[in-house]
C-alpha positions in Angstrom: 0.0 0.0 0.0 1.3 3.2 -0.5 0.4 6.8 1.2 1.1 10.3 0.2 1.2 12.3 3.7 0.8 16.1 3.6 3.9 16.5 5.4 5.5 20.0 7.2 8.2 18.4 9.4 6.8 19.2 12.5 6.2 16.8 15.5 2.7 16.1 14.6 2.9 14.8 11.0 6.2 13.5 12.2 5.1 11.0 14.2 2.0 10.3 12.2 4.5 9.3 8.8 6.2 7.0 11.1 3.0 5.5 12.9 1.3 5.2 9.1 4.1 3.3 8.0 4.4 0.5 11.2 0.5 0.7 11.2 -0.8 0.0 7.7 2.8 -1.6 6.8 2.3 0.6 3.6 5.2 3.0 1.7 4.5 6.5 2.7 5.4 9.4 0.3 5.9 12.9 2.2 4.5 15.9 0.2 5.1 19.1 0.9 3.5 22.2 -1.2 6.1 25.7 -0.6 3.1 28.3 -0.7 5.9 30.5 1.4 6.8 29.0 4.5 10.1 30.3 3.8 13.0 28.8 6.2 10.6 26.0 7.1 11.0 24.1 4.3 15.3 24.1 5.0 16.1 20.1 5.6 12.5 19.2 5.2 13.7 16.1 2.6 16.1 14.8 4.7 13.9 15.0 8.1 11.6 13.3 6.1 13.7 10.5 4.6 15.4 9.6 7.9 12.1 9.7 9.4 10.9 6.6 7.0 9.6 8.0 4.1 10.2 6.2 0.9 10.2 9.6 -1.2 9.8 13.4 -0.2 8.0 15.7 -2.7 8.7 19.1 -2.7 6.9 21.7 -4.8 6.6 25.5 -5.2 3.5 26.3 -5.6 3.8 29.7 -4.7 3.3 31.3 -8.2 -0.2 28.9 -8.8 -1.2 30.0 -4.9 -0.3 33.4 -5.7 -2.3 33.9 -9.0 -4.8 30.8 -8.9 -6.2 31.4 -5.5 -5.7 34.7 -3.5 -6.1 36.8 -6.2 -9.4 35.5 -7.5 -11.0 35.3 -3.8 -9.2 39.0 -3.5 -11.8 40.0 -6.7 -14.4 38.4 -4.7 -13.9 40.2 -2.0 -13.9 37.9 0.9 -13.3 38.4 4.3 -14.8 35.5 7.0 -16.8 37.0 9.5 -15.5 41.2 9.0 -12.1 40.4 9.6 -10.4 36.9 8.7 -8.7 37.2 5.4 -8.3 33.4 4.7 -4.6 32.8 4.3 -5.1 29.6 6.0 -8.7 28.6 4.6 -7.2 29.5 0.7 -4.2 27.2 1.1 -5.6 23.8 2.1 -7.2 23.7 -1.6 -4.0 24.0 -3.7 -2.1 21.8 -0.8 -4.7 18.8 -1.6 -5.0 19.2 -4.8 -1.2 19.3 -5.1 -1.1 16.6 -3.1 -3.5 14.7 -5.4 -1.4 14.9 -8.5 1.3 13.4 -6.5 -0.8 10.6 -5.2 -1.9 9.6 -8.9 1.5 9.9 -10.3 2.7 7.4 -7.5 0.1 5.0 -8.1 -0.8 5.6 -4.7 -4.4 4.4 -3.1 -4.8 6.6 -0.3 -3.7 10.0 1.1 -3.3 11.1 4.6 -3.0 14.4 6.4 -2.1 15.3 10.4 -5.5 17.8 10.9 -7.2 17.4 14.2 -10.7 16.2 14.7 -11.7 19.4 16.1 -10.5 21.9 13.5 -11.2 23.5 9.5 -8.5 21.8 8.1 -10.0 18.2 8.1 -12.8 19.5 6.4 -10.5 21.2 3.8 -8.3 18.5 2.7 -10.9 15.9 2.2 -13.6 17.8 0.7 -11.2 18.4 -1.5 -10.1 15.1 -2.2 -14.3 14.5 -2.9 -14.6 16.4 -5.3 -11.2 15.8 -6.9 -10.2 12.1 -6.8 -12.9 10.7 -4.9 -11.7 7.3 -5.5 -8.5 7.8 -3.3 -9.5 6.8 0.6 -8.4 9.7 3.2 -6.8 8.3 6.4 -7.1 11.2 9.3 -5.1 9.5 12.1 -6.1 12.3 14.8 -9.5 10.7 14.5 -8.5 7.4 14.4 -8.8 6.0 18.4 -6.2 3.6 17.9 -4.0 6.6 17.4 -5.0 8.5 20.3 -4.8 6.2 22.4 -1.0 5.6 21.9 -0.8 9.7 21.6 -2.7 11.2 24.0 -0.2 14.0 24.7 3.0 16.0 23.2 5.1 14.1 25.8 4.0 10.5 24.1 4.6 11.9 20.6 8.3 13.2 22.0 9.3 10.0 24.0 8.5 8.1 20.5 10.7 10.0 18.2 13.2 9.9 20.7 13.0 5.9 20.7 12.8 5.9 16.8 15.6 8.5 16.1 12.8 10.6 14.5 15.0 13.9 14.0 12.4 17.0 16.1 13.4 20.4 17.7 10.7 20.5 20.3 11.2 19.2 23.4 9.2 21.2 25.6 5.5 22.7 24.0 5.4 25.7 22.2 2.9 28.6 23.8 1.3 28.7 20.8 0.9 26.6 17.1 1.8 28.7 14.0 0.7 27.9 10.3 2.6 30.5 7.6 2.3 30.8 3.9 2.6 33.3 1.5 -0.8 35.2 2.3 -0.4 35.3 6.3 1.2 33.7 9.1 -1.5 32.5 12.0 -0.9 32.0 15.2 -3.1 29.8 17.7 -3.8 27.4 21.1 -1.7 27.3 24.0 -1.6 30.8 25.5 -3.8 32.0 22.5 -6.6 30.3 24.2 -7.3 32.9 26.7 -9.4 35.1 25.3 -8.6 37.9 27.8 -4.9 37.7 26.9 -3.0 40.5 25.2 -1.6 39.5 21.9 -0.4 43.0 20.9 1.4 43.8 24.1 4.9 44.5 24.3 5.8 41.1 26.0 4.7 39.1 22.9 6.3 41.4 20.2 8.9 38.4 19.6 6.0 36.2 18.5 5.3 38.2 15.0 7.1 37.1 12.2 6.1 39.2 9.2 5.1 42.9 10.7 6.5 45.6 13.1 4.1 46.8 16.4 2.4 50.2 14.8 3.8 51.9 17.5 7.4 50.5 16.7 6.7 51.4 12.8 8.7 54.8 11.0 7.0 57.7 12.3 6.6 59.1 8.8 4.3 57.6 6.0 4.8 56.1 3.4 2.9 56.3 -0.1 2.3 52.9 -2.8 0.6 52.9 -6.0 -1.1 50.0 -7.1 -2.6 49.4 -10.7 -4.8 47.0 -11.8 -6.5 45.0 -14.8 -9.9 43.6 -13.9 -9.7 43.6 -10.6 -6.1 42.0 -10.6 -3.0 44.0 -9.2 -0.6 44.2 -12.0 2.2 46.4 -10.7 3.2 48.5 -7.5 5.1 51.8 -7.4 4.6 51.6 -11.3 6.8 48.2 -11.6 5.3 45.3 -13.5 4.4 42.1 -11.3 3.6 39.1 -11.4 1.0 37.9 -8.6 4.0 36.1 -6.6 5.6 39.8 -6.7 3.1 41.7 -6.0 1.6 39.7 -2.6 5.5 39.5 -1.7 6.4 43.6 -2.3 3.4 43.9 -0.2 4.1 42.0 2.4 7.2 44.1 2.8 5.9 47.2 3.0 2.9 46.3 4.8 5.1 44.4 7.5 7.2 47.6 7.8 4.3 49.6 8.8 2.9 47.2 11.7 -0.7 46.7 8.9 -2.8 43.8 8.7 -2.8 42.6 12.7 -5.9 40.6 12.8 -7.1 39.1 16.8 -10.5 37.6 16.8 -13.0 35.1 18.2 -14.0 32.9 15.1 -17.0 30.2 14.5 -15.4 27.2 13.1 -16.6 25.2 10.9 -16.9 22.4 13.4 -19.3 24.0 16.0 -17.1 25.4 18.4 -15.4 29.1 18.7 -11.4 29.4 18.6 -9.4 32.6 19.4 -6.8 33.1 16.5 -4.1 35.9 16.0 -2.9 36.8 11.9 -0.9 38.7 10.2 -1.9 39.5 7.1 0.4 42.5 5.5 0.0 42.1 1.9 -3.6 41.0 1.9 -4.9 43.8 4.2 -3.4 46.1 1.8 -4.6 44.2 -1.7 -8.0 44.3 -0.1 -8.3 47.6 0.9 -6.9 49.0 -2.5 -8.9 46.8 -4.8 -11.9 47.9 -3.2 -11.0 51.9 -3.9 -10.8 50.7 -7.4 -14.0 49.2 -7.8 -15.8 52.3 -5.5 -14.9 54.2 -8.9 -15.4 51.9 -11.6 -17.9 49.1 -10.7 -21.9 49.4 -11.5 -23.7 50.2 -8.3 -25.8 47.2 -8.9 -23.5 45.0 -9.9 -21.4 46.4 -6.9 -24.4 45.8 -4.0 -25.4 42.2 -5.4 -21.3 41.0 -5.4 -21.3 42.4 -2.1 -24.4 40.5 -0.8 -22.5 37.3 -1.9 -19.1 37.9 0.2 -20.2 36.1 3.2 -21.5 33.3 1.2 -18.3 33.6 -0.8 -15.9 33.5 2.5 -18.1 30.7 4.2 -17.4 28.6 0.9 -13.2 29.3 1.8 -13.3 28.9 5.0 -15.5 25.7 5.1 -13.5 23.8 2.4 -15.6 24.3 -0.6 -13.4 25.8 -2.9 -13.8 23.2 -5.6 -18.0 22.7 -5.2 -20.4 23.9 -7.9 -21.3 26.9 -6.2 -18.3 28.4 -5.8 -17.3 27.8 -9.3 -20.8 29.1 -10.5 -19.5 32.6 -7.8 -16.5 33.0 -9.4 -18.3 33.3 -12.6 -20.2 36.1 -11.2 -17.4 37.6 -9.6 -15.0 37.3 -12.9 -17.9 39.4 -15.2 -18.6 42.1 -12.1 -14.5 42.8 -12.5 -14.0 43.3 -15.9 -13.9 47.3 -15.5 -11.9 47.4 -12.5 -9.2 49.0 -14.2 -6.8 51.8 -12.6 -4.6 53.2 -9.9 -5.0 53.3 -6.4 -2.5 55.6 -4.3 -2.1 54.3 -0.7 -0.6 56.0 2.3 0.8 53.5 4.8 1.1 54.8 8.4 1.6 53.1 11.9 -0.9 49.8 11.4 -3.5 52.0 8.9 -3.9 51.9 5.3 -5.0 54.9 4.1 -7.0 56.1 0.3 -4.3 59.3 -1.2 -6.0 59.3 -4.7 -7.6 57.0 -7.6 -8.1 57.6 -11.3 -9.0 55.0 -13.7 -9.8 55.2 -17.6 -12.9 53.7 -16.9 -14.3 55.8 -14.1 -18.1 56.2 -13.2 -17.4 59.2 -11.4 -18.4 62.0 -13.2 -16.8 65.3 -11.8 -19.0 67.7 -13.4 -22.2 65.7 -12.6 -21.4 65.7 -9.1 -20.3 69.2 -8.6 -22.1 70.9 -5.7 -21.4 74.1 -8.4 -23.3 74.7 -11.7 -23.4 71.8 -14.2 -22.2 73.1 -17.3 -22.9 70.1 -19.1 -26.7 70.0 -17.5 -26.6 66.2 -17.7 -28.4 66.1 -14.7 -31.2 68.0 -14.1 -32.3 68.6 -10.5 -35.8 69.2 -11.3 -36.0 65.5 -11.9 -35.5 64.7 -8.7 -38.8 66.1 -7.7 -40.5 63.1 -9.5 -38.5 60.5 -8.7 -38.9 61.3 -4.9 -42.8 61.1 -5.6 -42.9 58.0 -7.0 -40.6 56.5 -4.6 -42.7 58.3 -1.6 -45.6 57.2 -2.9 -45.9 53.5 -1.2 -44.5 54.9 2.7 -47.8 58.0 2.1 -50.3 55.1 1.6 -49.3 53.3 4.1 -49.1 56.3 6.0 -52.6 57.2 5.7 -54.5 53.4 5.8 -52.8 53.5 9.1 -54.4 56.7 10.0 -57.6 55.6 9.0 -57.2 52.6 10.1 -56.5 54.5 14.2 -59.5 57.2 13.7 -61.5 54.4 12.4 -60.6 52.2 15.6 -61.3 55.2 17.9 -64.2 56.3 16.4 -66.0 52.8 16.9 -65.0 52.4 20.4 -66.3 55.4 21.8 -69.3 54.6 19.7 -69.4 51.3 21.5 -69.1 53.2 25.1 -72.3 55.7 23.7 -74.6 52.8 22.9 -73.8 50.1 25.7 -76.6 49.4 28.0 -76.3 50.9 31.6 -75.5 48.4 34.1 -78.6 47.6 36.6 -77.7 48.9 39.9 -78.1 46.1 42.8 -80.9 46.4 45.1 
């Protein structure tokens, strides 16, 4: 039997390549997808092939992450729940998919990943997987009690790497768990799970990886153009990008100014709430600048019935349904509603806020001379009109304005008649 293991090299999936390979006696294959984990990935095939894998796949995937999936979920506009940008949710797809391709080229029958019972991620990968290669069987070992059983703590999964020689750094556990990729770095459990606790404070500044504290960032702003082709960034500062470049310019500049610090209280898929802390430099910024493009150059209608769809959108991220009908059927929608979001946006970055300095686009609705407070020269729009179109829009709030009215004297009017025309009461003798 052989297994393809989404693999990171950390003491989880670790211990769960060795324990797949004693358990099901099977060949396991490590993958692992670079979507910009950076010095992660250094000695991650060796760790992998001293550990007892047969084979260790590496791929960069950071181009296809960059322009296949961020991007188009940056045009829809999705944020989970007001403030989650998805860095996480977007990455599980291309990881499984990824890890798919791998699995078929190995002639491999199943595929296996180190997510929790209790979290998104389990939910990601093999919904995936479904609606992919549905024919491959998932094994989930963190819901398998067999596995638990033998693991029911770090200290277990330590004491047996130690007795296999599996190569690990921890020793003792970490105060928090950390997931990073190209679109964010998130940080969560351990002393993450207090809800009450301080994130931002100046004790855990050494936790961030990609951005300053505001209050540590230059005390003088700094101003970034971005231009864009239906609703896709194609340069910053005036230089041509690719989608890799741009999210990875962005994340510079956006980590130099302490922006995109995200701490919230999130409804997982699952049922339960978590408390999880991001940083999301580059993404904070794309968002924020694609939407100034499309306040000047998308429809209003077209504008207000995409945004009615970006929590559906998000949920279909963040639950694992990237690859279902219905997202595919929203991108459609999403793809036609950006084909004039064409422009520049001018940004000023300042201490953790992202700020509009300017927009122009050769496609702009905004009509200068139309909206002048002064004379209209061109008398395009005449205010007399207005007086009609308030009628006729008035019209349904006055009717029911005056049935109501009726509808009280009428109620009055019969009651007192009521109290005229009862008969007196007998008085008791």
């Amino acid at each position: 039997m052989k297994i393809v293991l989404a693999y990171s090299g950390g003491l989880d999936t670790s211990v769960i390549l060795a324990w797949l390979k004693e358990h099901y006696q099977a060949e396991i294959i490590a993958f692992c997808a670079n979507i910009g984990q950076e010095e992660e990935l250094r000695g991650l095939k060796a760790k992998a092939l001293r550990t007892g894998a047969s084979k260790c796949y590496i791929e960069d995937l950071q181009e296809e992450f960059a322009r296949d999936f961020i991007f188009p979920m940056i045009q829809a506009g999705a944020v989970y729940e007001g403030q989650y940008y998805l860095g996480t949710s977007i990455a599980r797809p291309l990881i499984a998919k990824a890890m798919i391709e791998v699995a078929r080229k190995e002639g491999a029958e199943a595929v296996a990943h180190g997510a929790t019972g209790k979290g998104n991620d389990q939910v990601r990968f093999e919904l995936t997987v479904a609606a992919l290669a549905p024919d491959l069987k998932v094994i989930a070992p963190w819901r398998d009690p067999e596995f638990r059983r033998r693991f029911p703590g770090r200290s277990e999964m330590i004491a047996y790497c130690e007795q296999r020689g599996i190569p690990i750094q921890a020793t003792a556990q970490k105060p928090y768990s950390m997931d990073r990729n190209l679109m964010h770095i998130s940080y969560e459990a351990g002393i993450l799970e207090d809800p009450w606790m301080d994130a931002f404070a100046p004790d855990n500044k050494d936790m961030f990886k990609l951005s300053v504290a505001p209050e540590d960032a230059p005390d003088k702003p700094e101003y970034v153009t971005l231009d864009f082709e239906k609703g896709v960034c194609v340069a910053v500062n005036g230089r041509r990008l690719s989608p890799l470049g741009v999210m990875k310019v962005l994340n510079r500049l956006g980590g130099q100014h302490g922006i995109g610090r995200v701490d919230m209280v999130e409804n997982r898929y699952v049922g339960m709430k978590s408390r999880g802390v991001y940083e999301t430099p580059g993404g904070a910024i794309l968002h924020f600048a694609h939407r100034q493009m499309e306040s000047l150059t998308m429809d209003r209608e077209v504008m207000h019935l995409r945004d009615s769809l970006i929590p559906r959108y998000a949920e279909l991220v963040y639950y694992g349904y990237w690859f279902s009908p219905e997202r595919l059927a929203l991108q459609a929608f999403v793809t036609e509603s950006q084909k004039n979001v064409t422009g520049t946006v001018r940004l000023k970055l300042y201490k953790g806020n992202i700020m509009v300095a300017g927009r122009k686009s050769p496609v702009s609705l905004y009509q200068p001379a139309m909206a002048t407070m002064e004379a209209d020269p061109t008398q395009a729009y005449n205010q007399d009109d207005a007086t009609g179109f308030i009628r006729l829009n008035a019209l349904r709030l006055k009717v029911a304005a005056q049935v109501q009215a009726a509808a009280a004297r009428g109620g009055r009017g019969a009651e007192s008649s009521h109290r005229r025309t009862a008969a007196p009461k007998r008085s008791a003798r």
